[in-house]
PAMARNU-722793 format. One line per field, with one value per residue (C-alpha): residue number from 1; y, z, x. Coordinates in steps of 0.05 Angstrom, whole numbers. Example, Ala and Ser with C-alpha at 12.3 -4.5 7.8 and 13.67 -1.06 7.14 Angstrom:
2
seq = c(1_2)
y = c(-90_-21)
z = c(156_143)
x = c(246_273)
***
This chain:
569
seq = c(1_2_3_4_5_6_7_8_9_10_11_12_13_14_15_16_17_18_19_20_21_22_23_24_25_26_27_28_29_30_31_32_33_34_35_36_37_38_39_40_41_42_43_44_45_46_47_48_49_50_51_52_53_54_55_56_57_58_59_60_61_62_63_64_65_66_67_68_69_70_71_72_73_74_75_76_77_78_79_80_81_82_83_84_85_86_87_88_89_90_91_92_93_94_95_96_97_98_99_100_101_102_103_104_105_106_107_108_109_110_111_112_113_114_115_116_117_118_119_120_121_122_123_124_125_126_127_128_129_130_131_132_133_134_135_136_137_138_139_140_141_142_143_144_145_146_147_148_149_150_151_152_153_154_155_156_157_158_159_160_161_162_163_164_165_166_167_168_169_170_171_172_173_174_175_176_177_178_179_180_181_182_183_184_185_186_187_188_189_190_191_192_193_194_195_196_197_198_199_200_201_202_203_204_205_206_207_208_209_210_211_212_213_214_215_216_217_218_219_220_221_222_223_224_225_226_227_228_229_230_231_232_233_234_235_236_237_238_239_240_241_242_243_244_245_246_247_248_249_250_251_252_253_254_255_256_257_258_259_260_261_262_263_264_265_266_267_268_269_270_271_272_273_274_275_276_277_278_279_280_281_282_283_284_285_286_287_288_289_290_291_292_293_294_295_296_297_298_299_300_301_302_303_304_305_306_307_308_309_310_311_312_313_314_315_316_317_318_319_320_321_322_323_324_325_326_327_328_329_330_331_332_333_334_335_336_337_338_339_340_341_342_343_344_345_346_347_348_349_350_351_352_353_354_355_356_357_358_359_360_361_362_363_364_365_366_367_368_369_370_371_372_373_374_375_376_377_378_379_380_381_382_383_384_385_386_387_388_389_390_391_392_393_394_395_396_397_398_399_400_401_402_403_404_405_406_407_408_409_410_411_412_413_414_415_416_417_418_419_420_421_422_423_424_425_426_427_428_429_430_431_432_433_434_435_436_437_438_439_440_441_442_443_444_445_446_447_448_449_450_451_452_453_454_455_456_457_458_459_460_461_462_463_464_465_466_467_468_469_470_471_472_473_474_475_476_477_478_479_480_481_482_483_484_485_486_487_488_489_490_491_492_493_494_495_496_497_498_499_500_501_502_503_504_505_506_507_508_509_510_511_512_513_514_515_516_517_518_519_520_521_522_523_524_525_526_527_528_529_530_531_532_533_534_535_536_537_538_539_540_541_542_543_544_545_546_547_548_549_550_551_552_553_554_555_556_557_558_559_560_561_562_563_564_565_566_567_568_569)
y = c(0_72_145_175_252_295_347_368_447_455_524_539_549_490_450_478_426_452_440_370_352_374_341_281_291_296_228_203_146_110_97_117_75_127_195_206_271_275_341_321_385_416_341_332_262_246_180_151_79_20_-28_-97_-132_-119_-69_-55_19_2_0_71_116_149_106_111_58_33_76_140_157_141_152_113_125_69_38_-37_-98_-137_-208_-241_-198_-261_-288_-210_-201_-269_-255_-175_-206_-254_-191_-159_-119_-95_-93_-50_-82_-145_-101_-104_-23_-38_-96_-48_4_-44_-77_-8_15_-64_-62_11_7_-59_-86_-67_-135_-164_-137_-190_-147_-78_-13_58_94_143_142_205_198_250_257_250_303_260_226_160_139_72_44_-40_-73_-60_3_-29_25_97_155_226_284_355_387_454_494_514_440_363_345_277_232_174_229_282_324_326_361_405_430_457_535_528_480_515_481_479_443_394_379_315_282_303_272_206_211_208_157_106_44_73_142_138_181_143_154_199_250_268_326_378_408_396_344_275_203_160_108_32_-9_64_91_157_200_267_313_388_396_352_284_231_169_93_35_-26_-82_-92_-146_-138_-164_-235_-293_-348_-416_-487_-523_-572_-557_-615_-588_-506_-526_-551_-505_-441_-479_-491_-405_-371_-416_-396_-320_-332_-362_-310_-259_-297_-265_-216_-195_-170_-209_-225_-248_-241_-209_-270_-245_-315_-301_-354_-296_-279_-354_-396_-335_-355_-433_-427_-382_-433_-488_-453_-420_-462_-428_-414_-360_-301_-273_-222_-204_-151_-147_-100_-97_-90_-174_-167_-139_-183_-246_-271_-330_-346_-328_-357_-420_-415_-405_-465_-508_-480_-466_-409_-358_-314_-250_-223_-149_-121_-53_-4_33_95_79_78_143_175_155_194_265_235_195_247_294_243_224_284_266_244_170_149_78_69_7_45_60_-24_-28_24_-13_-70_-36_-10_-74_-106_-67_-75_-154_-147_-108_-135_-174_-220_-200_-229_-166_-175_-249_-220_-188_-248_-300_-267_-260_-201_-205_-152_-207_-249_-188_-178_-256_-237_-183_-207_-257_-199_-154_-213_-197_-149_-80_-90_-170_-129_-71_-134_-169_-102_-93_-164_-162_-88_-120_-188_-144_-147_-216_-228_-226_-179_-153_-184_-131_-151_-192_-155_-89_-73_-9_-8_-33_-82_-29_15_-47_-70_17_4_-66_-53_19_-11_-53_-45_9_1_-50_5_56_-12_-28_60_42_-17_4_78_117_160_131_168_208_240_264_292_341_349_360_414_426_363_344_277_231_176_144_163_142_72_62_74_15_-30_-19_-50_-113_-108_-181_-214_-236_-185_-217_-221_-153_-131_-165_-125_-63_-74_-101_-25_12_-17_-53_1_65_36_-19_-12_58_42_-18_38_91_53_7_63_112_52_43_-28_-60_-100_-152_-179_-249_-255_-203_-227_-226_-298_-316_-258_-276_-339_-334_-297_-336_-380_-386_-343_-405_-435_-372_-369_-431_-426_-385_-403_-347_-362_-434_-441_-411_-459_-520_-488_-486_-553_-585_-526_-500_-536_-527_-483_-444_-448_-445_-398_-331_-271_-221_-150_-118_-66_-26_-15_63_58_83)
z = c(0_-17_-20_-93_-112_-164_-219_-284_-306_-380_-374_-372_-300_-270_-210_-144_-105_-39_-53_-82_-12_18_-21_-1_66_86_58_104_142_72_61_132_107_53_14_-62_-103_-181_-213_-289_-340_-324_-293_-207_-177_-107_-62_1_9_51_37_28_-40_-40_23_-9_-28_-104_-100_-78_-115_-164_-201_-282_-320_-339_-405_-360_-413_-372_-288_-246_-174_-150_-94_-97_-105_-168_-143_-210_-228_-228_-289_-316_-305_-337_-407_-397_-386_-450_-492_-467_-412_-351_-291_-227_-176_-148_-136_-175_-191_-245_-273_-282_-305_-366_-372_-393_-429_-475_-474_-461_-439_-459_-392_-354_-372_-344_-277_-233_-171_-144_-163_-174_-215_-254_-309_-335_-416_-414_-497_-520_-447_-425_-359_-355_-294_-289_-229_-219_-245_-174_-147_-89_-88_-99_-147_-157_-199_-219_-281_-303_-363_-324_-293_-281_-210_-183_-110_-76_-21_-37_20_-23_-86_-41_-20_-97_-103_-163_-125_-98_-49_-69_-58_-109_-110_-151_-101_-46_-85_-89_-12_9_-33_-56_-6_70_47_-1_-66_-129_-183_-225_-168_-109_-50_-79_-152_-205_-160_-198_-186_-229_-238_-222_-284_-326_-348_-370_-415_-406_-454_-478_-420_-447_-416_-449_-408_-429_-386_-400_-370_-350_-309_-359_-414_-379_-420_-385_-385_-369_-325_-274_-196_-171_-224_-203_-126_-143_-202_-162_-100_-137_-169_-96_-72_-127_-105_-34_-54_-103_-49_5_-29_19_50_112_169_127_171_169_194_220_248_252_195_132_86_128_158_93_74_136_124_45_74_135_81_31_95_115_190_237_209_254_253_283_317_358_405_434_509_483_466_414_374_392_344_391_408_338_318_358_352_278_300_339_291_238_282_277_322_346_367_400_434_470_461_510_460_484_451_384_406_423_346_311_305_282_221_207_200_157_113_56_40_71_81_128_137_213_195_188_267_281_213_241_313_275_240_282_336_275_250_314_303_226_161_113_120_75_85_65_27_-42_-15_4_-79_-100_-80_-60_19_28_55_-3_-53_-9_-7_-80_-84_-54_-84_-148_-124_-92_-149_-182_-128_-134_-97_-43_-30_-27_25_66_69_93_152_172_165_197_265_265_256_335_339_266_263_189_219_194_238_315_328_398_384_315_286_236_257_225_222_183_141_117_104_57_24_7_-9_-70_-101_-169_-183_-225_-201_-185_-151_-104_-90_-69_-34_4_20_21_78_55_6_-59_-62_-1_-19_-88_-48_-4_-55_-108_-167_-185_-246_-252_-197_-152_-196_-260_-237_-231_-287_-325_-293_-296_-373_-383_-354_-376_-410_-350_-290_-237_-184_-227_-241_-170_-154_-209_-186_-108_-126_-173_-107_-48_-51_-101_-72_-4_29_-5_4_85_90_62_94_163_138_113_168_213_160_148_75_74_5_-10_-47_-66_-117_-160_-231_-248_-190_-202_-280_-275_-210_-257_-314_-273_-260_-204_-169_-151_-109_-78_-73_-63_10_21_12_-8_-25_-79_-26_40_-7_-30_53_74_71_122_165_226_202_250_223_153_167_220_198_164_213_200_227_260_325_368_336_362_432)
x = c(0_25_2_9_5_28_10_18_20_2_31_109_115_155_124_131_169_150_75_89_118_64_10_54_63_-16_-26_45_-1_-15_67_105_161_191_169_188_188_207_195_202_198_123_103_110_99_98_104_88_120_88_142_105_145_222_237_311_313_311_238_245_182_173_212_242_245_325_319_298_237_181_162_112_77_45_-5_-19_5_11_2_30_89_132_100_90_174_191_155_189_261_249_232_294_272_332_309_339_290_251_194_125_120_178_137_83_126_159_85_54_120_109_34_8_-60_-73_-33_-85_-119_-56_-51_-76_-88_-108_-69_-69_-12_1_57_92_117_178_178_110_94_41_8_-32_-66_-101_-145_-164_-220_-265_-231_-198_-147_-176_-152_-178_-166_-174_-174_-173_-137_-72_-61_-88_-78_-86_-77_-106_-146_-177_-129_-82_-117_-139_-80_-66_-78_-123_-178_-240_-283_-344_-403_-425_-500_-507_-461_-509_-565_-526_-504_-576_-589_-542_-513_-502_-497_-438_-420_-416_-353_-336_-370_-337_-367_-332_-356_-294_-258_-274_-259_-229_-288_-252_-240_-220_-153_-139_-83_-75_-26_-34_-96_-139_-165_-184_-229_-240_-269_-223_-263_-338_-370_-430_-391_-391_-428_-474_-451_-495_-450_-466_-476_-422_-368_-386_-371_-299_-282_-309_-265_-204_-216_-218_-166_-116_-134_-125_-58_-38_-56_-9_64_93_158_124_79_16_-53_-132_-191_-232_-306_-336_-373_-374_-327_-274_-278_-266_-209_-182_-179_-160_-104_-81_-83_-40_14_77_67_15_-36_-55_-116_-146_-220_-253_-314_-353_-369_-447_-461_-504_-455_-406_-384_-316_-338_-362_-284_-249_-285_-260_-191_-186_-211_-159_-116_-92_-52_-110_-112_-172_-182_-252_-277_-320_-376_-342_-276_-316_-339_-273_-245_-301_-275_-213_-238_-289_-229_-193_-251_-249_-319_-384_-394_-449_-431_-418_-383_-323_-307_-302_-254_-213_-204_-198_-146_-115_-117_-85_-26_8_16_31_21_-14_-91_-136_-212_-280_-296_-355_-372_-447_-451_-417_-452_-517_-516_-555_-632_-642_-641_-691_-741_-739_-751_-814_-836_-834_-887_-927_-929_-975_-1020_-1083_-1068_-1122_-1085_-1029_-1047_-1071_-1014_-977_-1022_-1020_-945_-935_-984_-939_-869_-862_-861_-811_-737_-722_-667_-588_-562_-590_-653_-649_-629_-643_-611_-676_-746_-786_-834_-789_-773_-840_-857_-793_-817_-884_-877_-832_-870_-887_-834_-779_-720_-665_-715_-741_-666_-648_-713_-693_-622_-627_-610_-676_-737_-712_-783_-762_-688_-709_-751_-688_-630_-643_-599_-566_-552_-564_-607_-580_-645_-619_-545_-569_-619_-552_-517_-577_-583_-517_-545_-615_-617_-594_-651_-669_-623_-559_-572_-577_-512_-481_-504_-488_-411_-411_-445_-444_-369_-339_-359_-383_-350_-282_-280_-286_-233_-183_-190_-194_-126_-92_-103_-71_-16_-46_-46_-117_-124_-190_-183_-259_-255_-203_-226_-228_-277_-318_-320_-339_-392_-424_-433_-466_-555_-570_-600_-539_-527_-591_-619_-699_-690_-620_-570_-497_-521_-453_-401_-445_-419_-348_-340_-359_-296_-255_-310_-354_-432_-456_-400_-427_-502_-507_-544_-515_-501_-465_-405_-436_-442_-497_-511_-590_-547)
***
């Protein structure tokens, strides 16, 4: 993991180097291991290093390539750069390094933007071409690692936070009112790519790569999940193949040259990461959990049952609610931009409990999109049967479920303490029905029913609404609940859930790698029929059977609950 910065003036004047360190410095807790500056013609890059692959100071950033016509920043690790740097050395490359940022480096110099494809692994860079006087950045295929940018007529300006733009004399903060209107209605209260809080300041959508020469920018999308083709293949053969695909991630995912562990929650994602990982380590694993002193919210003893059967070198540490409390001002100061998803204050504990053991963690991160975990997919199950229904069978069945909701369990988050009551949830569900797919998801999920924001947030340009009725035409051939998968790994992981693992690792200095979105798995879960995933009323039906040989059942089969804190105090 690393910090990158830097800027390009498309006037004469030559970079300022003491604003380059600067932009480099605010971001110091992404790479406290070493700081880079290169100030190239009119073209500054900066670096903050967490050494993970090849500590030796010849993977020292920004680095040139051995020719000394092209200059790369990096974040992220390129987990096959071995087989990249083999087919580079038989073309005749030199290398000065073991690290992976000079694979990339020679990769893009061979391949230009076609080596995207061939990055197995999550990255942000930027590249500066001294002759042809021209920057490309590139983000992975889900946006694990982040990247924004500013553009204006005098300069381009780039960085993995937001701080650092920000810090550039030409950037004006102001307000931006279509990323409002997403904020109130997409995920948790996130802000969906290319939009960021502040009007002008943009994000480099995930799977997208970018040149930018003589002030212009020019934008292409190099892979989409909605290009993937159905295939007919047989249950037995999806469990081993599907197996034998996250396996080879978790494996691929293992190479470090710093102490390497997991998250484990007791949960099925971060369990079977766990056990793929033990099975595939020479040494005993560590992994790492945290509780809360409220016990609903607390999964220990589900953890550290998992540990013990894998066994593992656990680490375990309990929190007081008020601790959460104490951290909040700090990561809301950190933060750049909104994001409602109190999710983020147990990552950053967890975090932060972790880095003191080691440096870099596995997590269970996309196995809910993936393999369709969420009770979201379950409700739209059902309404699919209840819009059949005549409107007055329909008000009926809302009062007789509204009068029961006492008595249910709707809740993934507590069945004591819910954060949301099943009150609120049945308003949401019914009031749905019979609207269009992407406006019953906002619905669902929202933080807000959309009606009620648009009367909120005036003077957007395009609606959260509109925002996803674009993503769901991509996918409009496929069934409702492929489609909703699609559109939760583009939302809820990209701009959501990722966006909250880094922030809360980085700001601890922690490198956090999430083997369930590696592009092979991901490719080929979805070629496959949605009913494999959920199976009649059984969620994550594929991954249940993937986990039966490394996990107890109760393990497996126990339900989904979130990582969450008790917020309803």
């Amino acid at each position: 993991m690393c910090g990158i910065t830097g800027f390009v003036n498309f006037n004469s004047q030559k970079p300022n180097l003491t604003l380059l360190k600067k932009m480099t410095e605010v971001i110091a807790y992404r790479g406290p291991d070493d700081q880079g500056l290169k100030i190239m013609s009119n073209c500054a890059l900066g670096n903050r290093r967490l050494s993970i692959i090849d500590l030796s100071p010849a993977g020292h950033m920004p680095m040139w390539d051995f020719k000394h016509n092209f200059c790369i920043t990096f974040n992220g690790e390129i987990y096959n750069f071995q087989e990249l740097k083999q087919d580079l050395l038989r073309k005749g490359y030199k290398f000065n390094s073991n690290s992976d940022t000079e694979v990339v480096l020679n990769v893009f110099i061979e391949y230009k933007q076609q080596c995207l494809n061939k990055l197995k692994g999550m990255f942000a860079f930027a590249i500066w071409n001294q002759k042809e006087q021209e920057l490309f950045i590139a983000r992975d295929h889900f946006g694990i690692k982040p990247l924004h940018y500013y553009l204006d007529r005098e300069v381009f300006i780039f960085g993995s936070e937001i701080k650092s733009i920000l810090l550039h004399p030409n950037v004006k903060k102001t307000l931006n009112a279509t990323a409002l209107s997403h904020y109130f209605s997409l995920g948790f209260g996130c802000i969906a790519s290319p939009e960021t809080i502040f009007k002008n300041v943009s994000k480099l959508p995930p799977a997208h790569y970018a040149f930018i020469k003589n002030g212009n920018i020019s934008i292409s999308r190099y892979w989409d999940l909605a290009d993937t083709k159905a295939q007919k293949i047989s249950f037995d053969e999806v469990v081993v193949t599907s197996a034998k695909l996250l396996e080879q991630s978790v494996r691929r995912q293992l190479i470090s040259d710093v102490p390497l562990g997991t998250f484990l929650s007791g949960g099925l994602d971060s369990s079977i990461i766990s056990a793929l990982a033990q099975n595939n380590t020479s040494h005993q694993l560590k992994t790492f959990s945290i509780g809360f002193d409220d016990k609903h919210f607390d999964e220990s003893k589900y953890a550290l049952q998992v540990a013990k059967y894998l066994n593992t070198d656990h680490h375990h540490k309990q929190f007081r609610f008020q601790e959460v409390l104490d951290i909040l001002p700090k990561i809301i100061d950190n933060l750049d931009e909104p994001l409602a998803d109190a999710s983020i204050l147990p990552v950053y504990l967890l975090s932060q409990f972790t880095r003191s053991k080691i440096t870099v963690s596995l997590s269970g991160d996309g196995g809910d999109e993936l393999f369709a975990g969420y009770p979201t997919y379950l409700a739209h199950k059902f309404a699919r049967f209840l819009n059949w229904l005549p409107q007055y069978l329909r008000l009926f069945s809302k009062a007789i479920a509204i009068t029961a909701s006492p008595l249910l369990n709707l809740t993934s988050l507590n069945k004591h303490t819910p954060n949301f009551s099943n009150r609120m949830k049945f308003d949401r569900f019914f009031d749905g029905l019979n609207q269009d797919l992407g406006i019953q998801h906002l619905n669902f999920l929202g933080p807000m029913p959309v009606s009620q924001k648009d009367k909120l947030v005036l003077n957007h340009q395009e609606t959260a609404t509109a925002y996803v009725a674009q993503i769901l035409k991509r996918v409009s051939g496929w069934d409702s609940q492929k489609q909703l998968q699609y559109l939760d790994l583009l939302i809820y992981v990209g701009e959501d859930c990722l966006v909250k693992v880094d922030r809360a690792s980085s700001y601890n200095s922690l490198e956090v790698r999430p083997p369930i979105l590696d592009v092979d798995l991901t490719e080929y879960i979805f070629s496959l029929p949605s009913d494999y995933k959920l199976h009649n009323l059984t969620p994550k039906y594929l991954l249940k059977q993937m986990a039966q040989p490394y996990l107890p059942d109760n393990i497996i089969n126990r339900p989904k609950k979130g990582f969450g804190i008790p917020t309803h105090q």
